[in-house]
Every structure is written in structure tokens, then in C-alpha cells.
C-alpha positions in Angstrom: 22.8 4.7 20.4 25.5 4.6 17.4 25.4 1.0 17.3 21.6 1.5 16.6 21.8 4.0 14.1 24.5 2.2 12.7 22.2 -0.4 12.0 19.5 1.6 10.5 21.8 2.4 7.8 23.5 -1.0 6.7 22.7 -2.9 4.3 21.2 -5.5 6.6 19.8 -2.7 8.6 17.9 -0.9 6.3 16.4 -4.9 4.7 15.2 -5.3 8.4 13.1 -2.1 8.2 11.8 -2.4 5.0 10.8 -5.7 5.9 8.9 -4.8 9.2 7.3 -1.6 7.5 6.3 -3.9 4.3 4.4 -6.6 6.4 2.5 -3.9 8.7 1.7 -2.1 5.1 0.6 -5.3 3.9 -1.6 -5.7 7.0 -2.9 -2.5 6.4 -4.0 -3.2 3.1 -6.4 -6.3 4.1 -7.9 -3.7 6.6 -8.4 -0.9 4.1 -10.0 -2.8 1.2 -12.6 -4.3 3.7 -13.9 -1.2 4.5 -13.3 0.2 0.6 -15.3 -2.4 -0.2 -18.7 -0.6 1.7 -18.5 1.6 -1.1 -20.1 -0.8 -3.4 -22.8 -1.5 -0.8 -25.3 0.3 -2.7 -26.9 2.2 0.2 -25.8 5.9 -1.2 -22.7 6.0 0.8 -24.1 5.1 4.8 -21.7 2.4 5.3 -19.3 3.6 4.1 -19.4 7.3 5.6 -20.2 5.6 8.7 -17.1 3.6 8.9 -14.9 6.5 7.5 -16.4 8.3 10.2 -15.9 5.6 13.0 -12.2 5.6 11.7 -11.1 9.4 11.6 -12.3 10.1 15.2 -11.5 6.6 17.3 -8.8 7.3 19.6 -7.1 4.3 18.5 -7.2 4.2 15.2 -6.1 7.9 14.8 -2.5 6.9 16.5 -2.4 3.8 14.3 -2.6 5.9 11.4 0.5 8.2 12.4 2.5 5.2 12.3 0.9 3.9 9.2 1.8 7.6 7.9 5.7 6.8 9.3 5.7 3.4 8.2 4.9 4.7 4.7 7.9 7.3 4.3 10.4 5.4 6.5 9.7 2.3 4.0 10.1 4.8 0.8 13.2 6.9 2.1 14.7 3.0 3.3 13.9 1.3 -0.1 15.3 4.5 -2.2 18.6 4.5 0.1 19.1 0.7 -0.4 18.0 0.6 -4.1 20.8 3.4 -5.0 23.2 1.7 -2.9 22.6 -1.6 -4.7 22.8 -0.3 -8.0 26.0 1.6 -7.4 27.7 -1.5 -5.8 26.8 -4.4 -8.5 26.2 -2.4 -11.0 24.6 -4.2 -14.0 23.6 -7.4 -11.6 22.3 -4.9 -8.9 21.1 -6.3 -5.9 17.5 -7.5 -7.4 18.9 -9.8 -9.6 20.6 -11.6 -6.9 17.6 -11.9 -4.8 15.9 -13.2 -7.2 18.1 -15.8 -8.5 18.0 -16.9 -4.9 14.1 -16.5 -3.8 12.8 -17.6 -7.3 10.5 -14.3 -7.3 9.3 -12.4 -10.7 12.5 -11.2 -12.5 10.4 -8.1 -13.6 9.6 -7.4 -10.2 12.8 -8.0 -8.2 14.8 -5.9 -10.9 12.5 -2.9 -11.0 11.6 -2.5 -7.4 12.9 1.1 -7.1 10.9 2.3 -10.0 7.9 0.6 -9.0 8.2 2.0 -5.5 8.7 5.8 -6.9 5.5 5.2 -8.8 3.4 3.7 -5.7 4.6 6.5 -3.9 3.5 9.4 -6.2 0.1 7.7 -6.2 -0.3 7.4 -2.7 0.8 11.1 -2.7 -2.4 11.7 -5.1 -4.5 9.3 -3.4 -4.0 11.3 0.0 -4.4 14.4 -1.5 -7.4 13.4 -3.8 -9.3 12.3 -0.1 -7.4 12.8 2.7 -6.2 16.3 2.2 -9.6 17.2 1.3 -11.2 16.1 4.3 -8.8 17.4 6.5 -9.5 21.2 4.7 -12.9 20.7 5.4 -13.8 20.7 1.7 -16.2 17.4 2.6 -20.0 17.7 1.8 -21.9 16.4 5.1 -24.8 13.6 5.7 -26.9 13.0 8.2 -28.2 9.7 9.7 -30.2 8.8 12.1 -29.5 12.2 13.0 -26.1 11.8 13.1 -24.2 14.0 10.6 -20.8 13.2 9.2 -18.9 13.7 6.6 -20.1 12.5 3.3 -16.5 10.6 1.9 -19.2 8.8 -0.5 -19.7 11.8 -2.5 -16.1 13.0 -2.8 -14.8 9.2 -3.7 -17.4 8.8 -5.9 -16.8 12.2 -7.6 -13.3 11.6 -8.5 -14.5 7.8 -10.1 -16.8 9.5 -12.2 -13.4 11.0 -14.2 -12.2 7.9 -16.5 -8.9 9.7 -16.6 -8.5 9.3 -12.4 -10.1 5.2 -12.8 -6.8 4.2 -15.0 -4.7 6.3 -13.2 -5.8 4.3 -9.9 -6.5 1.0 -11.9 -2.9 1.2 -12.9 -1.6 1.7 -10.1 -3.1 -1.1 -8.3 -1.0 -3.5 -11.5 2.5 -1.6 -10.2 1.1 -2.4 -6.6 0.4 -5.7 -7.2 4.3 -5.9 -8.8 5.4 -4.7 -6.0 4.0 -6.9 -3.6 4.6 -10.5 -5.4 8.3 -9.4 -5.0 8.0 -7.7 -1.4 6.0 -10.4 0.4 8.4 -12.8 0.0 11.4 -11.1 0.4 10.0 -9.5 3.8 9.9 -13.0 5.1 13.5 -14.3 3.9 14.8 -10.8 5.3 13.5 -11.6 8.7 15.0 -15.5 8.4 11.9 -17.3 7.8 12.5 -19.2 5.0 12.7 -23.1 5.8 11.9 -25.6 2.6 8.3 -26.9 4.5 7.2 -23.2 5.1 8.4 -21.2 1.9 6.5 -22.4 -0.7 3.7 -21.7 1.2 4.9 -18.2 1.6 5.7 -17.8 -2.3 2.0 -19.1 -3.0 0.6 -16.8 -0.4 2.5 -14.0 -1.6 1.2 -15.0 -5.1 -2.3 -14.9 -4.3 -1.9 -12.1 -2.2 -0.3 -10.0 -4.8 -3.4 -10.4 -7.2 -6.8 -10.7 -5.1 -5.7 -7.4 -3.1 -5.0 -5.2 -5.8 -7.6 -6.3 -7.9 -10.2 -6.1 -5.2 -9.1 -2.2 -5.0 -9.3 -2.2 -8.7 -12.8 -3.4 -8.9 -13.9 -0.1 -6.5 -13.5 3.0 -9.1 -14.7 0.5 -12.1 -17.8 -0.5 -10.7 -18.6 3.1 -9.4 -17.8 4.6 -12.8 -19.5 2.4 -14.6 -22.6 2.9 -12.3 -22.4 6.3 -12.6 
């Protein structure tokens, strides 16, 4: 298996991984914000504790989420290890510029991955702590319907929105993210060779529009319930 982990940590290796883990993030996104967006159903929290509920205890979707948890770290630890690699061997050009030059993606973005990637991953460790952590400790309210009771997610989430401090925090967050992503989208695709002149502009614009309508759709969340609150 030296060959293998050999792999994992070249250059080329470690662009593969952050590639795969990027896309299945990116899938994950889509997935979360749907069912983020049930907290703006204005039914005091039912859909959405009901989902969030669904979600914690289905078999399935429990395993998924260990990998998403992997997926998360393997893509930081990869992306730190290439980005200091990068920047030691090309110095002032660094790696970003050269990607960029050749994918035509935002200079900011390309340049400034590292940093941007540091500060998604100090909000995610917020963001999991803030609601994750807390459920898990059993610090939850509950709700019942139908006589079902659950966990009431509603009240904590809405809680921490009704802090303007916590809604720019996230609502900045979700700008780095969206950074990020208008720079990682395409470059996940070129990594993994697809990039052919009749298909990569429709990447690049799919990135594009990706980019904004997924982070601004989680932006929206903590503004509306703040400013219903």
C-alpha cells in the first residue's frame, strides 16, 4: 500500500482528494439548505424539527454523516498540506496564481484559498458546536407532535439568530464560502480531467451560479429569522 499512500501525499494526490471531498461537500450543501430552508416555513419549527429529527436517527443518513464529518477534515488537513507546499515551492507566484491564469477563475479567490479555507473551517467548528454539539449534550428543548416528541432544533436555531452579533458572523461566512466555492467548483472538475472547450464554460457558469444562489440562500435563514424575531 506505499504506492497508495504515496499518492495521498503528492501533489497530484492530494488535488485528487480535495477534488472528490469538494464535490461530495458541494452535494452536501444542495441537501442541507433544502431542509434549512423549513425553518422559514412559519409553522413554529414542525417541519423543521421533524426533518432534523428524520435525519439524526435514519440508519442511513447517520453513516452518511460520518463520512461527511471525514470528508470535512480530510478536505481541510489536504488543502492546508497542499497550500503550504505551494507557497513554499513558487513562492510569490504560488500555486493559485497559476491555476488561475490557466482556468480563468476569480484572482481573489484562487490566490487566497488557504485563508478562506481556515476561516470556513473555524465557522463550521462554531456552527457544529453552536447546534450540533448541543444536541448531542442533550441541551435541546423538546416538542411534541402528533404525539410524537422530538427535539425542538427550532428553538435553539432560532435562539442563536436572535443575537445580531452571531447573524454577521454566519452572514459573513456564507461571502468567504461563496469565495471559496467560485474557485473550488471549477477547479474540482479540471483536477479530475474534465475540462473539454464544449463542456467548461458550462462548468465555469455553473460554478458561477452555484457560488452565489447557495450561499446566499443560507444567508437569507438567520436574516429573515432575526428580523422576525
Amino acid at each position: 500500500m506505499s504506492w497508495f499512500s504515496n499518492f495521498l501525499t503528492s501533489s497530484i494526490g492530494r488535488k485528487v482528494v480535495m477534488s472528490l471531498t469538494g464535490l461530495f461537500l458541494i452535494v452536501f450543501l444542495v441537501v442541507h439548505l433544502v431542509g434549512n430552508l423549513q425553518l422559514l416555513a412559519g409553522d413554529g419549527g414542525k417541519a423543521f424539527n421533524l426533518y432534523a429529527e428524520f435525519m439524526t436517527t435514519n440508519p442511513l443518513i447517520k453513516t452518511t454523516s460520518y463520512l461527511l464529518y471525514a470528508g470535512i477534515l480530510l478536505h481541510a488537513i489536504q488543502g492546508w498540506a497542499l497550500w503550504r507546499k505551494n507557497r513554499k515551492a513558487r513562492g510569490a507566484e504560488r500555486y493559485a496564481v497559476k491555476v488561475n491564469k490557466v482556468a480563468g477563475t476569480n484572482s481573489f479567490a484562487a490566490s487566497n484559498m488557504g485563508w478562506l479555507g481556515t476561516i470556513i473551517f473555524v465557522f463550521i467548528a462554531v456552527h457544529m458546536y453552536q447546534f450540533w454539539l448541543q444536541m448531542k449534550l442533550g441541551a435541546t428543548p423538546m416538542a411534541t407532535y402528533d404525539g410524537k416528541e422530538v427535539k425542538d432544533l427550532y428553538a435553539l436555531v432560532s435562539t442563536a439568530y436572535e443575537n445580531i452579533g452571531f447573524v454577521i458572523f454566519y452572514v459573513v461566512s456564507m461571502v468567504v464560502i461563496g469565495y471559496h466555492l467560485v474557485h473550488g467548483f471549477q477547479s474540482a472538475f479540471q483536477t479530475l480531467g474534465i475540462n473539454h472547450r464544449k463542456y467548461t464554460p458550462f462548468i465555469q457558469g455553473l460554478g458561477k451560479a452555484y457560488a452565489i444562489l447557495i450561499p446566499l440562500g443560507f444567508a437569507v435563514i438567520p436574516i429573515v429569522m432575526y428580523l422576525r424575531g
